[in-house]
Structure formats: structure tokens, C-alpha cells
N, C-alpha and C positions, 0 to 999 in steps of 0.2 A: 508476610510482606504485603504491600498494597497492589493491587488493579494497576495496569499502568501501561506504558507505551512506550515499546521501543523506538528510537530515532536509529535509523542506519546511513551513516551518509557513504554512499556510494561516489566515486569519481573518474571515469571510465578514460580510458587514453585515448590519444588523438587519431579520427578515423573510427573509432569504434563507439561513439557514442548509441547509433540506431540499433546493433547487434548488442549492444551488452544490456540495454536498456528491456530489450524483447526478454533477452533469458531471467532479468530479473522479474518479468510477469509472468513468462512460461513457467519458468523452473524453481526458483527458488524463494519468492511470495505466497507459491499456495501451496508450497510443502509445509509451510509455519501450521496451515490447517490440522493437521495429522500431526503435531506435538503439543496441540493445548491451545493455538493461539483462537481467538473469536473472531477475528479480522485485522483484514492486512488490508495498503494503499500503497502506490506508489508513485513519483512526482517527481517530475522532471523538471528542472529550471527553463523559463522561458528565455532568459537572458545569458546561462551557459549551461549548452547544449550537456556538457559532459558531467553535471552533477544529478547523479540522482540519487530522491530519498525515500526508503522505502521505511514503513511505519507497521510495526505488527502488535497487536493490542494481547495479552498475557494477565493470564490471573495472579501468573508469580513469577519472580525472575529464574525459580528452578527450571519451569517448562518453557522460559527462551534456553537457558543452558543448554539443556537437549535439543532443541532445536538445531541453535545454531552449532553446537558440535555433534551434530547428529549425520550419518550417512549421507543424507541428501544436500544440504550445507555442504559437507567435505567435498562431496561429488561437483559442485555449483565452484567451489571456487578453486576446483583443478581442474576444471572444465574451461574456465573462465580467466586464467592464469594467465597473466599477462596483458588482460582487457582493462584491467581497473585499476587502478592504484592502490598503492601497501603503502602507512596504515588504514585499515578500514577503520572508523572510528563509529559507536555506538555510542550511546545514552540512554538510562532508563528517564521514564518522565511518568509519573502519579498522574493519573487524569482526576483531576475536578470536578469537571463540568463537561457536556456532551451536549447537543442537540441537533435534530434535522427536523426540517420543513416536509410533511410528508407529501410521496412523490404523487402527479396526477396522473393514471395510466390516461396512456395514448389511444386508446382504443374504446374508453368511456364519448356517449352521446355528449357535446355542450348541453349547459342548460337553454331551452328556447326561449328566443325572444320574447317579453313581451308583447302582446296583439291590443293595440289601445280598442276600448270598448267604441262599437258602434253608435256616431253622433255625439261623441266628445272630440 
């Protein structure tokens, strides 16, 4: 199977957006770690508050399977029962294409200015 990307749309009930949103960073985004996944994200709509998408990247849909019906999953969403809305709805997605701009630490010197030469 190919490289790919899971989409999870999350929808959390009313009043409960800022608590469900924590446990899906706390708890149940970086357990995806510890079944295979290479990296997870997660994204809150700026225009409603109660949709969030968490994204976990998977060499194969076997090691989402485990994931997500794994211990920690189970535990996340009896934990969590009654914060979000039933059905949770998933999709696999083939990544393409990828890119990022590398980052500039914060802690690196600017380059100096230059110093016009003397008598120009």
C-alpha cells in the first residue's frame, strides 16, 4: 500500500471545544508515534471553533489500523465520550508531494551589516 495521510475530522460538542482539542494533542496525536506513524498535526478551524483535524502520516494503512484500534485510541475515546461527535469520519490520502522552507533558528547571529568603505 502507498505512503499516505490520514485525515481525522474530529467535531467536538458545545462548550467543549478548548478541552477536547488539548486531549487531542496531549493524548491521542502522539500515541500515533509508538504505532508506526512519522508524524502527526493538528488544526483547529479558525471559523468553527469545534472542528478539529488531526492528520497522522503512516507508511501503511495496517499501522493506522493498530493505531487507531489500539489501547490508547480505545482509552482516548472512552475518555473523551461524549466531547465529540459520533460518526468520526476518516480518510486515507497518498501524499504526492511535500515541502517546507527550512526553519532559521532564533538563536543564530543576523548576518552584519554592510560597513561602506572609507571615502566612498
Amino acid at each position: 500500500m502507498a505512503k499516505g495521510v490520514m485525515h481525522i475530522q474530529w467535531y467536538a460538542t458545545v462548550g467543549r471545544g478548548d478541552m477536547f482539542v488539548d486531549g487531542v494533542v496531549q493524548m491521542a496525536a502522539p500515541a500515533a508515534l509508538s504505532h508506526g506513524a512519522t508524524r502527526y498535526a493538528v488544526h483547529r478551524s479558525r471559523d468553527d471553533r469545534y472542528r478539529i483535524l488531526q492528520q497522522v502520516w503512516f507508511d501503511s494503512k495496517e499501522d493506522w489500523y493498530r493505531y487507531w484500534e489500539g489501547p490508547e485510541m480505545r482509552e482516548f475515546r472512552a475518555r473523551f465520550s461524549g466531547k465529540y461527535q459520533v460518526p468520526i469520519t476518516y480518510v486515507w490520502h497518498d501524499e504526492y508531494a511535500a515541502e517546507e522552507l527550512p526553519q532559521e533558528a532564533d538563536d543564530q547571529p543576523s548576518a552584519p551589516e554592510p560597513v561602506p568603505a572609507a571615502g566612498v
